[in-house]
TIRO-640031 format. One record per residue (C-alpha): residue number from 0; residue in one letter; x, y, z. Coordinates in steps of 0.2 Angstrom, whole numbers. Layout:
BEGIN
zanu = NUM	zavo = A	px = X	py = Y	pz = Z
...
This chain:
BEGIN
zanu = 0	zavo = X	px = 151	py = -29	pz = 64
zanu = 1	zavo = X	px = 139	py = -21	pz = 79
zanu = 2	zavo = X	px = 141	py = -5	pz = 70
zanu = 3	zavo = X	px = 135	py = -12	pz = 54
zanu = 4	zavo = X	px = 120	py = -21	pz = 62
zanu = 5	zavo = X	px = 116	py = -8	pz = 74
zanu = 6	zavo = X	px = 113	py = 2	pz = 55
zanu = 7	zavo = X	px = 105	py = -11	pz = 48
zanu = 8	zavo = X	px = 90	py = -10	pz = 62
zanu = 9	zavo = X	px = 88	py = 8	pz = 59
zanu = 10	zavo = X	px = 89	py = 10	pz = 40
zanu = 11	zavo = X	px = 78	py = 14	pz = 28
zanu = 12	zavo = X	px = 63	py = 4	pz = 26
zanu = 13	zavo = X	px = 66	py = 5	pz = 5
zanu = 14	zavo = X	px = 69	py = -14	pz = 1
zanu = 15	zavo = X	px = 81	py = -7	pz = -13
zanu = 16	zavo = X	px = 93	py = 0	pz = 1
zanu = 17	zavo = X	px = 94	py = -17	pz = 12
zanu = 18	zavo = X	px = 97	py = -24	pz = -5
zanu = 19	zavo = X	px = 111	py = -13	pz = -12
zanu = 20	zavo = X	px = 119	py = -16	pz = 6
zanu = 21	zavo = X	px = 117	py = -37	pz = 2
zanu = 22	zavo = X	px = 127	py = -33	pz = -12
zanu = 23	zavo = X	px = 138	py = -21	pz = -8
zanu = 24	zavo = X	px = 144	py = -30	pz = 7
zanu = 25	zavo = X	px = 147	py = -47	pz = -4
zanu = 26	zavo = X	px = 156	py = -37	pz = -16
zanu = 27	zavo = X	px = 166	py = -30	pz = -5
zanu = 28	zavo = X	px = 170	py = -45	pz = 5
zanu = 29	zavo = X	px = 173	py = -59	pz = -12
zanu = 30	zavo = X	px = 184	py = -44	pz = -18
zanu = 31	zavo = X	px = 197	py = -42	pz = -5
zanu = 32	zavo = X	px = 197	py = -62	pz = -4
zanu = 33	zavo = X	px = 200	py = -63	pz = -24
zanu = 34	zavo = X	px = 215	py = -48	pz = -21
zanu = 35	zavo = X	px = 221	py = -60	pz = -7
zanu = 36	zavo = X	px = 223	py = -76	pz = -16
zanu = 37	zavo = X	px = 226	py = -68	pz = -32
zanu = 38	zavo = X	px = 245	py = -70	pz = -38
zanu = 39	zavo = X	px = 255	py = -52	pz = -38
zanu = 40	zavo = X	px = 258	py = -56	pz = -58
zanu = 41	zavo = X	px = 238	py = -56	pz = -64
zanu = 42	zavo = X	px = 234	py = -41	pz = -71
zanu = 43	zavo = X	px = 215	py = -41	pz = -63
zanu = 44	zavo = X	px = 223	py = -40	pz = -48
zanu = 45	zavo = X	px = 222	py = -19	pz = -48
zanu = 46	zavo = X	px = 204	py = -22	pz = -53
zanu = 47	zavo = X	px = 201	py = -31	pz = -37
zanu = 48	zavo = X	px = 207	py = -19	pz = -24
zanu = 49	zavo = X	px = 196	py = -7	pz = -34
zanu = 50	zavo = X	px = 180	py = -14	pz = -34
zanu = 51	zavo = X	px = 184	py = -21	pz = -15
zanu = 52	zavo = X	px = 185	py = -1	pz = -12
zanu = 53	zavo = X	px = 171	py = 5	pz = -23
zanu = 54	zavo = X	px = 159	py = -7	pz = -15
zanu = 55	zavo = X	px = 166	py = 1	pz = 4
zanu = 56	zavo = X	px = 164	py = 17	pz = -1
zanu = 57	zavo = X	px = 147	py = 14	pz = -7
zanu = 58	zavo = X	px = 143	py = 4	pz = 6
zanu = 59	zavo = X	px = 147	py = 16	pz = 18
zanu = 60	zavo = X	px = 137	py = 31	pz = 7
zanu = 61	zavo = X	px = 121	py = 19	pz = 9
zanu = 62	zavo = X	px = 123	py = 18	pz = 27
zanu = 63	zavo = X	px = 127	py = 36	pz = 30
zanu = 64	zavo = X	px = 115	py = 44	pz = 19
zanu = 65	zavo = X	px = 102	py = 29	pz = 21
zanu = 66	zavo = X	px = 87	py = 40	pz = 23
zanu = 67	zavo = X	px = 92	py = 54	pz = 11
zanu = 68	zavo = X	px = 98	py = 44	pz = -5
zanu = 69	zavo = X	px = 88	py = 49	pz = -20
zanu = 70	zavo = X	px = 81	py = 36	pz = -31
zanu = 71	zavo = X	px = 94	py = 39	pz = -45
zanu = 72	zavo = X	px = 108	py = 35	pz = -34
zanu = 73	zavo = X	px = 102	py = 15	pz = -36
zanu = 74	zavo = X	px = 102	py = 16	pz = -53
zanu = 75	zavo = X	px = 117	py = 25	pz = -53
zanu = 76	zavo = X	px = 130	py = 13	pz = -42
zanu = 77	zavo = X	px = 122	py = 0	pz = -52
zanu = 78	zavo = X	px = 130	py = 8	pz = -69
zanu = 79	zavo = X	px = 146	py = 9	pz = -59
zanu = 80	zavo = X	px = 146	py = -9	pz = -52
zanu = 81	zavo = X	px = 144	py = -14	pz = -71
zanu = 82	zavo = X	px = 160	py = -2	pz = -78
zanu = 83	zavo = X	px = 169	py = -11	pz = -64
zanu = 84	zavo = X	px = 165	py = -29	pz = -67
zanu = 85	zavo = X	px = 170	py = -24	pz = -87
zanu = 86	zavo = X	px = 186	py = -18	pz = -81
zanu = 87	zavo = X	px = 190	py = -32	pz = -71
zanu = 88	zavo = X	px = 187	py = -45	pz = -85
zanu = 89	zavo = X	px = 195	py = -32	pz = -96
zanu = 90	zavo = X	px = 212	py = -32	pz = -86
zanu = 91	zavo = X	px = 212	py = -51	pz = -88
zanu = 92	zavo = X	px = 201	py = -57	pz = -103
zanu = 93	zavo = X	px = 205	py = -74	pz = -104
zanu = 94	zavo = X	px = 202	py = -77	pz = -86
zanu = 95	zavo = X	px = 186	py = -85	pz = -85
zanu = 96	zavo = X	px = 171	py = -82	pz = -68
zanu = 97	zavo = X	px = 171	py = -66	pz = -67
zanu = 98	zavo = X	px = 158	py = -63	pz = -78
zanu = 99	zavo = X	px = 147	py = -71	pz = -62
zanu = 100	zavo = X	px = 148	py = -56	pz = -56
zanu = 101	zavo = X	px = 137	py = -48	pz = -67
zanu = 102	zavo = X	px = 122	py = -57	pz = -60
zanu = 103	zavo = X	px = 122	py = -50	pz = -44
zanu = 104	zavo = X	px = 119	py = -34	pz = -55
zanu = 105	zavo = X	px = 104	py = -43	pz = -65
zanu = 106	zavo = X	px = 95	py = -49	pz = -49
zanu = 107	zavo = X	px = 95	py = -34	pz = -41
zanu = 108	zavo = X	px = 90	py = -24	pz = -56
zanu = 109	zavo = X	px = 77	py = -36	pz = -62
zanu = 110	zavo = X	px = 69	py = -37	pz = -41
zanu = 111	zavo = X	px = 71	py = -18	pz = -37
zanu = 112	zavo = X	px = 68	py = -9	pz = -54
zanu = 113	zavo = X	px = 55	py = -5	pz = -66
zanu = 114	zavo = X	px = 56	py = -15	pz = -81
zanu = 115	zavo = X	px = 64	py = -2	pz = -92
zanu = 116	zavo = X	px = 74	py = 1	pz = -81
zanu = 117	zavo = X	px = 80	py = -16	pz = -77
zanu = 118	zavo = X	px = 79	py = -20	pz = -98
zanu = 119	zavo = X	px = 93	py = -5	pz = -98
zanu = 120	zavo = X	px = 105	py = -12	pz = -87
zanu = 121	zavo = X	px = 102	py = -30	pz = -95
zanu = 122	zavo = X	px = 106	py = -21	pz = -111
zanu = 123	zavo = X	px = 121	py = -11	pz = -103
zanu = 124	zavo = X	px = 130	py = -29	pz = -96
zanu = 125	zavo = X	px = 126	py = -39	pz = -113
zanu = 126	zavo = X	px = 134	py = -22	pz = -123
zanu = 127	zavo = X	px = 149	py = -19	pz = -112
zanu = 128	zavo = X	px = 155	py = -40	pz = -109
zanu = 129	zavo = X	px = 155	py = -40	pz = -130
zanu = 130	zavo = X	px = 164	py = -24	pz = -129
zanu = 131	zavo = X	px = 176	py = -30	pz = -118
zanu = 132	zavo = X	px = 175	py = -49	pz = -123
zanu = 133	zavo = X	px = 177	py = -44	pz = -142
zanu = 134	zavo = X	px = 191	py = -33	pz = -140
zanu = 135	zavo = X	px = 202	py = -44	pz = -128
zanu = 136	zavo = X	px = 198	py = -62	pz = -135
zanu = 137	zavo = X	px = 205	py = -67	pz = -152
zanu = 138	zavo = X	px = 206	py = -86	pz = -150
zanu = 139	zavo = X	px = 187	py = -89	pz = -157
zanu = 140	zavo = X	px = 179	py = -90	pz = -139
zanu = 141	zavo = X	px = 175	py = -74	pz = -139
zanu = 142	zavo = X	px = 156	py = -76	pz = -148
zanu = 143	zavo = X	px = 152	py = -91	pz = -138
zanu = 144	zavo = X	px = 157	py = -84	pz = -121
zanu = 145	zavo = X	px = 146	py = -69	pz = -127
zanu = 146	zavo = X	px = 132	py = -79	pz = -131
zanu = 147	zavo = X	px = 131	py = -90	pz = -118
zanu = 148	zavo = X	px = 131	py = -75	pz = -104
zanu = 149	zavo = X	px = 118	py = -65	pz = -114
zanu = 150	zavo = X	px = 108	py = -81	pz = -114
zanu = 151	zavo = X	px = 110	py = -84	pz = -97
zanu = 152	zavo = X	px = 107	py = -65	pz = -91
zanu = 153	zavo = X	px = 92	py = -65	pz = -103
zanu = 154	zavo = X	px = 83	py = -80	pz = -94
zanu = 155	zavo = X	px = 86	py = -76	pz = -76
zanu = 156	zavo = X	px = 81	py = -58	pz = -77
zanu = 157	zavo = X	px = 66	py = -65	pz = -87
zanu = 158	zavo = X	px = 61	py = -78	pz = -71
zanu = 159	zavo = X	px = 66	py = -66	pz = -57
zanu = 160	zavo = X	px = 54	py = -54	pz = -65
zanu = 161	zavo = X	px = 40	py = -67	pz = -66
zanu = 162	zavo = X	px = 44	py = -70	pz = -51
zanu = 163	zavo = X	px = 41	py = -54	pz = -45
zanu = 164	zavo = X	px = 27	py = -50	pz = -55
zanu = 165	zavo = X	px = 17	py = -66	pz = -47
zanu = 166	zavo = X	px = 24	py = -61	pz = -30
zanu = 167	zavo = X	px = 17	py = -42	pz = -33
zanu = 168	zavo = X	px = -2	py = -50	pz = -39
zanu = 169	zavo = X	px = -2	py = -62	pz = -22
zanu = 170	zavo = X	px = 2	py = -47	pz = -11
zanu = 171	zavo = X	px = -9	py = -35	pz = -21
zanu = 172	zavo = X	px = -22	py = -50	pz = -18
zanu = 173	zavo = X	px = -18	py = -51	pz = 2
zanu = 174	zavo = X	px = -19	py = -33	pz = 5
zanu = 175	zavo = X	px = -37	py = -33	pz = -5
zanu = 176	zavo = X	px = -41	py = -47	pz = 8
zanu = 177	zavo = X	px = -37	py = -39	pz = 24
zanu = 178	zavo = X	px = -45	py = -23	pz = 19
zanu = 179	zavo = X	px = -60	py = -30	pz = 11
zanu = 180	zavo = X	px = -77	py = -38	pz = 20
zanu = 181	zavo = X	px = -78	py = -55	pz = 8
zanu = 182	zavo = X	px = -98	py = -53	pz = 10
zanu = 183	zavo = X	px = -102	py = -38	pz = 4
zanu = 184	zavo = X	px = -86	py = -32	pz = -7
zanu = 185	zavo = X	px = -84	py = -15	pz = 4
zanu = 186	zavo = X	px = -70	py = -9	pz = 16
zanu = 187	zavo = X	px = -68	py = -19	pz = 32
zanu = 188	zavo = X	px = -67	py = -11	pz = 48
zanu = 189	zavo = X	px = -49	py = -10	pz = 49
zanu = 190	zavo = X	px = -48	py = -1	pz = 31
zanu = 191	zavo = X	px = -60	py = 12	pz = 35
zanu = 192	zavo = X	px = -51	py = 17	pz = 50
zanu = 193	zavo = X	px = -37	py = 21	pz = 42
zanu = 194	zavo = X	px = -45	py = 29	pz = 30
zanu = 195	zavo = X	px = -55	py = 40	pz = 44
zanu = 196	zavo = X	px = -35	py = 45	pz = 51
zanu = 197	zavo = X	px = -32	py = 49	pz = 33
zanu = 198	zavo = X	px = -46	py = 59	pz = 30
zanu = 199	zavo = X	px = -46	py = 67	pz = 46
zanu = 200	zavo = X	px = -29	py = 74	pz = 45
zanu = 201	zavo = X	px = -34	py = 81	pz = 28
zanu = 202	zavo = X	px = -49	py = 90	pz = 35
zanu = 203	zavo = X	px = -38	py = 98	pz = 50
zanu = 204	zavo = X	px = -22	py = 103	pz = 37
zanu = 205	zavo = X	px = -33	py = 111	pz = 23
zanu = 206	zavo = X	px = -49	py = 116	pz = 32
zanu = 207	zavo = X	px = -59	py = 107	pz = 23
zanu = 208	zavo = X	px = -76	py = 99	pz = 32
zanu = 209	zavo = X	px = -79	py = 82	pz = 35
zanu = 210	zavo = X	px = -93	py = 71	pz = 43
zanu = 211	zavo = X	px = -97	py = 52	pz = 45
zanu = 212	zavo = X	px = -114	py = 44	pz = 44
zanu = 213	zavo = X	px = -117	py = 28	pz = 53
zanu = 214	zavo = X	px = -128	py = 15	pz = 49
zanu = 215	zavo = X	px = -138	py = 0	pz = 55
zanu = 216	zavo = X	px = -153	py = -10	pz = 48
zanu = 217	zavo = X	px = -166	py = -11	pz = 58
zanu = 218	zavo = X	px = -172	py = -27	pz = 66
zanu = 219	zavo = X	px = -161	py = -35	pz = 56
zanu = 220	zavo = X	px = -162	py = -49	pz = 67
zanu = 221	zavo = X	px = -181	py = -52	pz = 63
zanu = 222	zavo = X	px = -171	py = -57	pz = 44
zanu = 223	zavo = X	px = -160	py = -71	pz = 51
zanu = 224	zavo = X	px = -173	py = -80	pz = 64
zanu = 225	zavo = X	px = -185	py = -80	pz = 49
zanu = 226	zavo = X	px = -178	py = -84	pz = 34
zanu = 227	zavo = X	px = -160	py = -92	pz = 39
zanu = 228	zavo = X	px = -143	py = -85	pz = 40
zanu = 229	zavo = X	px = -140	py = -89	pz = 20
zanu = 230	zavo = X	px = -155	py = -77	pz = 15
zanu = 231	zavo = X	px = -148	py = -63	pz = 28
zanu = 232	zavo = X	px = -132	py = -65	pz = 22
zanu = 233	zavo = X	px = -140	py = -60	pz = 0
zanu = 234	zavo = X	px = -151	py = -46	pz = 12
zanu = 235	zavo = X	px = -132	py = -37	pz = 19
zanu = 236	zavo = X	px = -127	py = -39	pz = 2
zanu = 237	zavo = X	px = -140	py = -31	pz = -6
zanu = 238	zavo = X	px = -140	py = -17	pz = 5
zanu = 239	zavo = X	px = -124	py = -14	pz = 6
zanu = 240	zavo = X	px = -127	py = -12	pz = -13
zanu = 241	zavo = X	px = -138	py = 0	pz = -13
zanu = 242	zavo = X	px = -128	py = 11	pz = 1
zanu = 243	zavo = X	px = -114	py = 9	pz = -12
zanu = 244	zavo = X	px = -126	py = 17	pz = -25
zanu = 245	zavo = X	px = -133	py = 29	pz = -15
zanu = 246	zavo = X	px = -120	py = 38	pz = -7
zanu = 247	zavo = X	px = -108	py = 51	pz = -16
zanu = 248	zavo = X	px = -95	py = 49	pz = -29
zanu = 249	zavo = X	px = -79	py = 49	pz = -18
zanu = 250	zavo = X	px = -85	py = 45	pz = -1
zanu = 251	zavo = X	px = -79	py = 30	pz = 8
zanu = 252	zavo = X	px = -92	py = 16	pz = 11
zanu = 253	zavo = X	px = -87	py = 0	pz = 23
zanu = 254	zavo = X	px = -97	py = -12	pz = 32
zanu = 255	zavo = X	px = -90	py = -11	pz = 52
zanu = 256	zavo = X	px = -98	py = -24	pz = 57
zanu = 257	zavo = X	px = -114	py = -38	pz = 59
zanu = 258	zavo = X	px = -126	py = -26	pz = 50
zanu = 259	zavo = X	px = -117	py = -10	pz = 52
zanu = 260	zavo = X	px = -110	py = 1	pz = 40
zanu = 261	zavo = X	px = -102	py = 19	pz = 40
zanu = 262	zavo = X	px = -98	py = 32	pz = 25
zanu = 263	zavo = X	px = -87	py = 45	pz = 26
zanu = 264	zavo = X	px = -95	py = 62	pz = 19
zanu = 265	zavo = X	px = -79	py = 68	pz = 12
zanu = 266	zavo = X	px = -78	py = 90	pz = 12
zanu = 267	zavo = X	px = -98	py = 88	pz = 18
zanu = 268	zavo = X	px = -104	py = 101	pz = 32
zanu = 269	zavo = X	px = -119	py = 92	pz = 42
zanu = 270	zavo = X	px = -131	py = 98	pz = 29
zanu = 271	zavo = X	px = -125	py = 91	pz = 18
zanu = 272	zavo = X	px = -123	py = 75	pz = 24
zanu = 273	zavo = X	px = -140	py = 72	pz = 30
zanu = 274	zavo = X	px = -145	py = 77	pz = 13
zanu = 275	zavo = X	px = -137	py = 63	pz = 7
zanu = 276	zavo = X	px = -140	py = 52	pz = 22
zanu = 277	zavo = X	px = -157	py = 54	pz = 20
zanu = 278	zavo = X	px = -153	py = 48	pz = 1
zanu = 279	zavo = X	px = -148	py = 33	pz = 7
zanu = 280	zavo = X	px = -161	py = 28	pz = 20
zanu = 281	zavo = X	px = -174	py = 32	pz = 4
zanu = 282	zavo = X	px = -164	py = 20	pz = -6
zanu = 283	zavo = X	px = -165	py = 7	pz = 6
zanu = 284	zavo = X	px = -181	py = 7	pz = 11
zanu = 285	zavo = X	px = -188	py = 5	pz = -8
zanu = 286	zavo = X	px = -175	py = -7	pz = -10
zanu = 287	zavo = X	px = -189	py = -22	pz = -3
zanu = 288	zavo = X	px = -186	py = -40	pz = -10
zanu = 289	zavo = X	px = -195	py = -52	pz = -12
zanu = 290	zavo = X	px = -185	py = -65	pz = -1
zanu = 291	zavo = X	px = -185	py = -56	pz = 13
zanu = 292	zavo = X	px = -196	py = -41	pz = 12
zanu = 293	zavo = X	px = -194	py = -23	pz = 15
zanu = 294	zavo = X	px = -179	py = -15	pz = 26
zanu = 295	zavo = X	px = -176	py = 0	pz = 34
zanu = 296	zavo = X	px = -161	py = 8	pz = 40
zanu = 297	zavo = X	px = -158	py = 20	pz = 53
zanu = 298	zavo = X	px = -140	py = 32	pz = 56
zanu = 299	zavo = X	px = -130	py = 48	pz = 65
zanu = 300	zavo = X	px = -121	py = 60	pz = 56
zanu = 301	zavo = X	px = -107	py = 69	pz = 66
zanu = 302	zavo = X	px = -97	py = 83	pz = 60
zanu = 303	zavo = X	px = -77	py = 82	pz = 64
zanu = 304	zavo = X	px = -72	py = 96	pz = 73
zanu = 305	zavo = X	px = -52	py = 96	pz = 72
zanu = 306	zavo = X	px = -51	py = 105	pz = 89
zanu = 307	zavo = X	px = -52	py = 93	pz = 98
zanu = 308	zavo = X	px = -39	py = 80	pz = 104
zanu = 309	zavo = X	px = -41	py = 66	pz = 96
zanu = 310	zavo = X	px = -54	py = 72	pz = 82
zanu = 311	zavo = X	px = -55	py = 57	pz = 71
zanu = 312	zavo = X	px = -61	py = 43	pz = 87
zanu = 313	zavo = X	px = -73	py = 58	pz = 93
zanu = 314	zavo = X	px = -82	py = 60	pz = 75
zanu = 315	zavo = X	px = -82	py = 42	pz = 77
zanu = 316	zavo = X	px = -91	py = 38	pz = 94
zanu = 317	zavo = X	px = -103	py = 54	pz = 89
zanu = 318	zavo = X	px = -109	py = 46	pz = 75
zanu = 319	zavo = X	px = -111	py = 30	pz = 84
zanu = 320	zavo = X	px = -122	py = 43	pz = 98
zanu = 321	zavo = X	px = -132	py = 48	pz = 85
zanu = 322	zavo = X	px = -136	py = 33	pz = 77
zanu = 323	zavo = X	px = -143	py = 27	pz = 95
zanu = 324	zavo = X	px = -154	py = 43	pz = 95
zanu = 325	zavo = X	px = -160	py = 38	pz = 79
zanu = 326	zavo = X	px = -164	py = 20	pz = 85
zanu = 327	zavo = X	px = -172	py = 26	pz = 102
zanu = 328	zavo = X	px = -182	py = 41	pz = 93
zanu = 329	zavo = X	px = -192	py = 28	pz = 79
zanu = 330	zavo = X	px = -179	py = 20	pz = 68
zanu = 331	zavo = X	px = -180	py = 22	pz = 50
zanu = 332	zavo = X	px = -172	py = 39	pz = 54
zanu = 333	zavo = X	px = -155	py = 50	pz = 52
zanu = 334	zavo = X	px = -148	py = 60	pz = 66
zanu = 335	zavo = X	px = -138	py = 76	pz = 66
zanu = 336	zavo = X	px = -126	py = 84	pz = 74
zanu = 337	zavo = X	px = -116	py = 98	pz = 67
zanu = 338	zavo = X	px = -103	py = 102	pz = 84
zanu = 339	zavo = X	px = -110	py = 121	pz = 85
zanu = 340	zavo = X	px = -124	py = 120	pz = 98
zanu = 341	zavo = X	px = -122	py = 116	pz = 118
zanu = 342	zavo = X	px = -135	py = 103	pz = 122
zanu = 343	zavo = X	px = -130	py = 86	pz = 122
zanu = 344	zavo = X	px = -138	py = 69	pz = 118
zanu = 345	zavo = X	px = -141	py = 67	pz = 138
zanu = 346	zavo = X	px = -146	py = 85	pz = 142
zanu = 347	zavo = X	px = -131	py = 87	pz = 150
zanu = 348	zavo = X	px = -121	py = 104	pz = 143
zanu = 349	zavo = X	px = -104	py = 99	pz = 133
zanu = 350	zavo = X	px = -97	py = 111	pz = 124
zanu = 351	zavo = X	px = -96	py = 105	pz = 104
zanu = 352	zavo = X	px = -109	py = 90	pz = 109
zanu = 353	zavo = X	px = -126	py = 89	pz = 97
zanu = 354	zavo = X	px = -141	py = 96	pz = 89
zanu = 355	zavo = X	px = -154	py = 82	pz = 85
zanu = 356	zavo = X	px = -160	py = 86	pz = 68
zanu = 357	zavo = X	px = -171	py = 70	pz = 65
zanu = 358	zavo = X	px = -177	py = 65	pz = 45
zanu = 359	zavo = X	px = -194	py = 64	pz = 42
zanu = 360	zavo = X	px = -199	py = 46	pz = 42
zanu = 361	zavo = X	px = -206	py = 39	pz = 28
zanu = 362	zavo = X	px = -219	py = 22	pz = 26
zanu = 363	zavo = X	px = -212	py = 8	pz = 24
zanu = 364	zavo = X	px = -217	py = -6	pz = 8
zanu = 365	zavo = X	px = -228	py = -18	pz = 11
């Protein structure tokens, strides 16, 4: 029992596997029970002590070959379990419960499999129990007993994939939730992180470039004390809007904070990026509403450079540099860097540090 849960700790994380084990272990165990109890005379007693085998050896393939089993093996010792059920009712027709049997086979293909494939092996365990029902039952209870297991393996398959299929929209809904800022319908902070790993393991394994721009409104602060929280709240939404717009088809926009946002300037070099940085700043600052005037915004745009250590928290706090160079140079602004020159943000020399290359500001609305 220590060996079978020290295997359980390390398995695979494919719910299928823990499930097939679930199963395979009850089998296993309500088999060599039934063989027990069962008189010597009942001719389903060979049946027993096959499936009570069947379900250890599989059992034992699963926790073997836990991390190498392809997908068809489920499907697969979900067929077999079903010829075995069959040939155990088979072996002793008239003997009624073991049909029961049959839906531990319907739950777990109804939670783990795609619907077709679960509508085949519904299909499958109503054909083979009239097969075997028909052929071995001749005092009239043979179409009733049919019936009423069909029914029953109709209906639950039919709640437990309900069941799922609510279960998969609540989940689908609470990822949305944690990933999502509720104000502004953009990625959170956690979300784009993860996609900043992502990305930046793409740009280091196929070579292709990367940059991030990062954004803040400026004096944004000014919006709140004046006009209330409710109307600065419309004001993030609205520019987070037009950032949305504004930027690239495929890049990654999120809102990382109070009034921040970030986009990732997926296979952009620096010149690239600041062309459409400099997009966006243009977009925002004609964006002016009537509620609360015109805005400005003001970022850093930072190259990845997959040299380095840890190249995805690096583009990361660059861009967060340059954004301050933007800020302490005039706001309304974009700052550059694109990693290939020496002189860095405080003059200090850094090898891979930044080039200033500041966007012509632009008036502001009245």
């Amino acid at each position: 029992m220590r060996l079978v849960a020290r295997l359980l700790k390390t398995g695979t994380s494919d719910p299928r596997w823990l499930g097939g084990v679930a199963c395979f272990t009850m089998g296993m165990g309500v088999s060599a029970v039934d063989l027990a109890i069962t008189s010597p005379a009942v001719a389903s007693r060979a049946a027993f002590g096959l499936d009570a085998a069947a379900s250890a050896l599989f059992l034992v393939l699963m926790l073997v070959f836990r991390e190498r089993l392809p997908n068809w093996f489920f499907q697969f010792v979900t067929t077999v379990s079903i010829g075995l059920i069959t040939a155990t009712i088979g072996l002793n027709p008239r003997q009624t419960g073991n049909e029961a049997y049959y839906l531990l086979v319907v739950l777990y293909a109804s939670y783990f499999f795609t619907r077709r494939q679960a509508a085949m092996q519904i299909a499958l365990v109503i054909g083979a129990y009239g097969a075997v029902t028909f052929t071995g039952v001749h005092d009239g209870s043979a179409g009733p007993r049919w019936l009423n297991l069909s029914g029953v393996v109709v209906v639950v398959s039919g709640v437990v994939l309900f069941l799922r299929s609510r279960l998969d929209t609540l989940i689908a809904s609470l990822n949305r939730a944690a990933l999502t800022d509720p104000l502004t319908g953009l990625l959170n902070r956690r979300a784009f992180e993860g996609r900043l790993q992502e990305e930046a393991a793409r740009s280091a394994r196929e070579g292709t470039a990367l940059c991030m721009l990062t954004l803040d409104i400026d004096h944004f602060k000014r919006v709140n004390d004046r006009y209330g929280h409710p109307t600065g709240d419309a004001a993030l939404a609205s520019i987070a809007a037009v950032v949305e717009q504004a930027a690239r088809e495929g890049d990654v926009v999120a809102r990382v904070g109070g009034e921040e946002f970030c986009v990732l300037l997926i296979g952009a070099g620096c010149s690239e990026a600041m062309i459409a940085a400099e997009r966006i700043r243009q977009a925002v600052e004609l964006s002016a509403h009537r509620d609360w005037g015109p805005l400005t915004i003001s970022g850093g745009v930072a190259e990845l450079i997959p040299a380095y250590e840890d190249a995805a928290m690096t583009l990361q706090r660059d861009a967060d540099r340059l954004l301050y160079v933007a800020k302490e140079t005039g706001r309304n602004r974009i700052a550059c860097a694109d990693g290939q020159a020496t002189q860095s943000i405080d003059g200090a020399e850094q090898p891979g540090a930044f080039r200033r290359g500041v966007a012509r500001r632009q008036p502001a609305l009245n």
